[in-house]
C-alpha positions in Angstrom: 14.1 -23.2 2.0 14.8 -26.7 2.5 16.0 -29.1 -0.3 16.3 -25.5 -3.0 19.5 -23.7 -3.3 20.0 -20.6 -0.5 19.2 -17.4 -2.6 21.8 -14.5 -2.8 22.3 -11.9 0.1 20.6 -9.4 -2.4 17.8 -11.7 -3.2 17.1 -12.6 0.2 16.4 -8.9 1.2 14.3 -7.8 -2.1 12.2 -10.8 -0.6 12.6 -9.2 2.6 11.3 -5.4 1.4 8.4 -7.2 -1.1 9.0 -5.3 -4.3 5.6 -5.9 -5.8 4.1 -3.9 -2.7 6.0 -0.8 -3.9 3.1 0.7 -6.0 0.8 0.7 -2.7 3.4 3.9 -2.0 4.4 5.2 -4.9 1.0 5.9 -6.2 -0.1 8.2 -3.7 2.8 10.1 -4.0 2.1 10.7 -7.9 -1.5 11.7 -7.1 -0.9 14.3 -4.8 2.3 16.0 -6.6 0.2 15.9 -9.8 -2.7 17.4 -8.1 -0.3 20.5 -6.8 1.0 20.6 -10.6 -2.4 21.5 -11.8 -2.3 24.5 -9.2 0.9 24.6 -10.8 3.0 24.2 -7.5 5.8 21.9 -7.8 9.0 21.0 -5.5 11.6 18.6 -7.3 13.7 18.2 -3.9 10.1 17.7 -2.0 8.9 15.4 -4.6 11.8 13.2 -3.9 11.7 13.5 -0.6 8.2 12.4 -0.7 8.4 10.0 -2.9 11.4 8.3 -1.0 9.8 8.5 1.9 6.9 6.6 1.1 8.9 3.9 0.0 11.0 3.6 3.2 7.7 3.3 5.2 6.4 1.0 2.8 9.3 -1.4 3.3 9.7 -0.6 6.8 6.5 -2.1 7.2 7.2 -5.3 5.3 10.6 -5.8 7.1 8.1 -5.4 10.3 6.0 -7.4 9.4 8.3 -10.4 8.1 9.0 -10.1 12.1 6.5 -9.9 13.8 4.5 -12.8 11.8 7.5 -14.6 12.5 7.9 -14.0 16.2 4.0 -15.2 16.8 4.3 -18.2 14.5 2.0 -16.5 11.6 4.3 -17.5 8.6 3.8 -21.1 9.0 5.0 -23.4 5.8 1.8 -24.6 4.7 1.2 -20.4 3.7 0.6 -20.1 0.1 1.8 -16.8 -0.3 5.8 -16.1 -0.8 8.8 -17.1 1.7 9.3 -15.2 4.6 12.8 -14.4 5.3 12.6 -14.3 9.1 10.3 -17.4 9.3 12.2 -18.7 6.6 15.4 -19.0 8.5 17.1 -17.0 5.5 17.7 -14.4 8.1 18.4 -13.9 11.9 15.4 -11.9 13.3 17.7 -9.4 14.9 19.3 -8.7 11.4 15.5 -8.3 10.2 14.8 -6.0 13.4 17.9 -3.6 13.0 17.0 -3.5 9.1 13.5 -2.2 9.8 14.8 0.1 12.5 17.3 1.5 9.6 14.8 1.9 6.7 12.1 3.3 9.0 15.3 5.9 10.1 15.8 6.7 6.6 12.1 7.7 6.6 12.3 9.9 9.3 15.5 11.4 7.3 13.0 12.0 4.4 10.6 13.6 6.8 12.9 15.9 8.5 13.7 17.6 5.2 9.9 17.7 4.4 8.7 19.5 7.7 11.4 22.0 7.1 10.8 23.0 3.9 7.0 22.4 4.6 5.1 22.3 8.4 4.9 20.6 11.2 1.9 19.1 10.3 3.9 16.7 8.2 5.4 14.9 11.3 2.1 13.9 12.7 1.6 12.3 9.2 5.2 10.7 9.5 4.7 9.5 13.3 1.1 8.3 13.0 2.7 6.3 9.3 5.5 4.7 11.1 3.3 3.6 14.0 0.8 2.2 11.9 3.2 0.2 9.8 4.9 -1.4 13.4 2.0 -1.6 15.0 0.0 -3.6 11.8 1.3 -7.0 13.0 3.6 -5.8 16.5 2.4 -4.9 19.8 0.3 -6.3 22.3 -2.6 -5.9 19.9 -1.8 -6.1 16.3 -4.3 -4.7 14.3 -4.0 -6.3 11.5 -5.1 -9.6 13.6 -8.5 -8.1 14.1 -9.4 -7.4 10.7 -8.7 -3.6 10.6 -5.6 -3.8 8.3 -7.7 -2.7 5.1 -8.9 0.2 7.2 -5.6 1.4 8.1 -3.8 1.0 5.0 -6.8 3.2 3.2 -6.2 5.4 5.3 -2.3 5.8 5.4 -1.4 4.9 1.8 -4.6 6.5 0.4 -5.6 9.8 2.9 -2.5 10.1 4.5 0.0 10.1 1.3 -2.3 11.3 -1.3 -3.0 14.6 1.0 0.6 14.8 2.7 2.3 15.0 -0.3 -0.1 17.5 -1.7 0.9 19.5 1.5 4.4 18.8 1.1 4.1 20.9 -2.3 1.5 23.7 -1.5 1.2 23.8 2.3 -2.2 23.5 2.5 -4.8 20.8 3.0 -7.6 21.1 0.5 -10.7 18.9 -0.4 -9.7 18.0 -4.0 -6.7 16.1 -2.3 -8.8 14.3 0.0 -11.5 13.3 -2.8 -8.6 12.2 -5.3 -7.1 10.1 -2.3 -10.6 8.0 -1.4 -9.5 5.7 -5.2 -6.2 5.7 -4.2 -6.8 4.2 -1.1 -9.7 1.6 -2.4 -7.2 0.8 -4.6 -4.1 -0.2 -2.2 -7.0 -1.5 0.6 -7.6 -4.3 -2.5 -4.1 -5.4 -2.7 -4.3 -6.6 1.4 -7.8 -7.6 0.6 -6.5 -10.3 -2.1 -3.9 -11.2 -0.4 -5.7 -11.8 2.9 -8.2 -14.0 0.6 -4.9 -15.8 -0.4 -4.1 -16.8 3.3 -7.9 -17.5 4.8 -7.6 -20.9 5.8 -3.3 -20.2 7.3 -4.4 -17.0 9.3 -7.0 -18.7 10.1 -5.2 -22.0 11.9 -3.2 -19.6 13.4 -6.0 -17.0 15.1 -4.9 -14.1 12.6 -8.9 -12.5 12.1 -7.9 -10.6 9.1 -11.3 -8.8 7.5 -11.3 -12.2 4.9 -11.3 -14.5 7.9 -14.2 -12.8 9.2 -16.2 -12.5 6.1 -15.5 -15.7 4.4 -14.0 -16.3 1.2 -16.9 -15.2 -1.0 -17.6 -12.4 1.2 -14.1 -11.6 0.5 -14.6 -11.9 -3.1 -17.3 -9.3 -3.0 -15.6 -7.3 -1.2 -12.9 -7.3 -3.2 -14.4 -6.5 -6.5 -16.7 -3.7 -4.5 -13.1 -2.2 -3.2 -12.3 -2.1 -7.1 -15.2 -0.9 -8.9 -16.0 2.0 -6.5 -12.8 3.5 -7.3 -13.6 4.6 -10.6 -16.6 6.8 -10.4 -15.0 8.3 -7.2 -12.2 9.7 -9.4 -15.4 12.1 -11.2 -15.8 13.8 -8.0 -13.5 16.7 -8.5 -14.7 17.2 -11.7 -18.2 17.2 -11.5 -17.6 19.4 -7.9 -14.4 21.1 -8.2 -12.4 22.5 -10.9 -11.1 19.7 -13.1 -11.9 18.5 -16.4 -13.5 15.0 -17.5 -9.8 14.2 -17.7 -10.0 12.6 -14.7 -12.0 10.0 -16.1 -8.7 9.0 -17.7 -7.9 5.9 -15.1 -11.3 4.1 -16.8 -8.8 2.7 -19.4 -7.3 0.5 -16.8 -11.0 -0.9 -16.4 -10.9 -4.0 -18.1 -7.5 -4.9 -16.8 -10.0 -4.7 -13.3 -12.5 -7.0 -14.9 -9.8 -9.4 -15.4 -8.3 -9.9 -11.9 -11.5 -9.7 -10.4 -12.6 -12.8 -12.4 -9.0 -14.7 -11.1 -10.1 -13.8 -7.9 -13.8 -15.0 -8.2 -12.4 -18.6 -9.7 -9.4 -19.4 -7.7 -8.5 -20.1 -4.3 -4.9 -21.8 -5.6 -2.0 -19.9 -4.2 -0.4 -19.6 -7.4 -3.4 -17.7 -9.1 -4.1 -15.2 -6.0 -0.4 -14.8 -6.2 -1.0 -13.4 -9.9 -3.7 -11.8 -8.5 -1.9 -9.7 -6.2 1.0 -9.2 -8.4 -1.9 -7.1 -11.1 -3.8 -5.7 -8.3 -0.3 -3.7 -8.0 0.1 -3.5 -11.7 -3.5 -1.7 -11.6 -3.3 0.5 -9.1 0.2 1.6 -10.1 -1.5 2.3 -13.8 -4.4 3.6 -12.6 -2.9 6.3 -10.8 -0.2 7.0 -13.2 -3.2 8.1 -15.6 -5.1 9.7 -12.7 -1.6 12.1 -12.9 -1.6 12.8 -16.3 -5.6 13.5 -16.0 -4.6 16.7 -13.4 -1.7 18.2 -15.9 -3.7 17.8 -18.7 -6.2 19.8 -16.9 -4.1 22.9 -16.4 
């Protein structure tokens, strides 16, 4: 950070995890406890556990991320989005490597407890999480260079979680945690989406293909706002086929607040803006799922 004032140890690391990323796994985790609530199944300890975690993944990824990008020359300094600590020089990449190996071990820690109390099945759940978050922008093949990265994260912080921590609480997979997962992970899916749109023209300098490299900015746009407003009339799907009540329709209050960032999105290319973007994608999808919980216990 050249010519500013070097930020604190502490701030340098809540840079490092991405704090405004933390919805994309604590949503999830909400949805499927609240779903075993209105079976009225409920774990405190595995709740916790599940919701913890989540988080460690989460920012295991991030910290893997920061460097990896890094380590290929990704974070350049004409990005728009936020410093990067490792590409930032605000931190030696093997600090940043030992840190993700720690937070991703406290993940396992949570997961341990959870496939005791739980199944087995849990651990393929926690493997397959870990490797995806590592293997987003490490290894030979990233896959978060070849425009798969919205694909994965729908399916890990939207099937994955959303149904593993439905398991973690009943020990069983049913379909109402699957249907209430497919929002949950259009949801988190939008907040890479924006940000990708956000860093087009870097990623692409660099070779990064992210899905808004390939699609183009406006294609990006429309995906964006697709990824959005499909999520609410999927949450209706376990009440008009399963056994909860129009409740669920609860999340359609966060609606305008949808309308809203879609429009900043649709107008702005400016790195500040898409930052503010991002930052209420999170805000939404954090909302959204908070009332998509209260929707399931006031269906008991």
């Amino acid at each position: 950070m050249a010519g500013g004032t070097r930020p604190s140890s502490v701030r340098i690391w809540m840079m490092a995890a991405r704090p405004r990323t933390l919805p994309t796994s604590i949503a999830p985790v909400l949805v499927g406890s609240a779903l075993a609530g209105y079976f009225h199944v409920f774990h405190p300890l595995r709740f916790v556990a599940a919701l913890l975690g989540s988080i460690f993944i989460q920012v295991g990824t991030n910290l893997s991320n920061d460097y990896s990008d890094a380590r290929r020359g990704a974070d350049t300094e004409d990005r728009l989005g936020p410093v990067r600590v490792t590409a930032g020089g605000l931190v030696p990449p093997r600090q940043v490597l030992i840190a993700t190996y720690a937070t991703f071990g406290l993940a396992v820690l949570c997961g341990v407890y959870l496939i005791a109390v739980a199944g087995w099945q849990l651990l393929l759940i926690g493997v397959a999480s870990i490797l995806a978050g590592v293997l987003y922008t490490g290894g030979p093949r990233p896959y978060g260079y070849e425009g798969l990265g919205e694909v994965f994260v729908f399916l890990f912080f939207g099937v994955a979680a959303v149904a593993g921590s439905y398991f973690a609480q009943v020990r069983s997979f049913d379909w109402e945690s699957f249907a209430l997962a497919a929002p949950v992970g259009l949801l988190a899916a939008a907040l890479l989406i924006v940000n990708n749109t956000r860093d087009i023209e870097s990623d692409r300098r660099i070779g990064k293909r992210t899905l808004a490299v390939r699609l183009g900015r406006e294609g990006a746009r429309r995906l964006y706002a697709a990824t959005l407003y499909l999520a609410y009339p999927l949450t209706l799907v376990v009440w008009v086929f399963g056994p909860l009540k129009l409740w669920v329709a609860l999340p359609w209050l966060t609606l305008p607040l949808a309308v809203r960032v879609i429009a900043v999105v649709r107008t702005h290319s400016d790195g500040p803006s898409l930052n503010r973007a991002l930052a209420i994608t999170g805000q939404l999808q954090l909302s959204f799922c908070v009332l998509l919980a209260a929707a399931m216990l006031l269906s008991r």
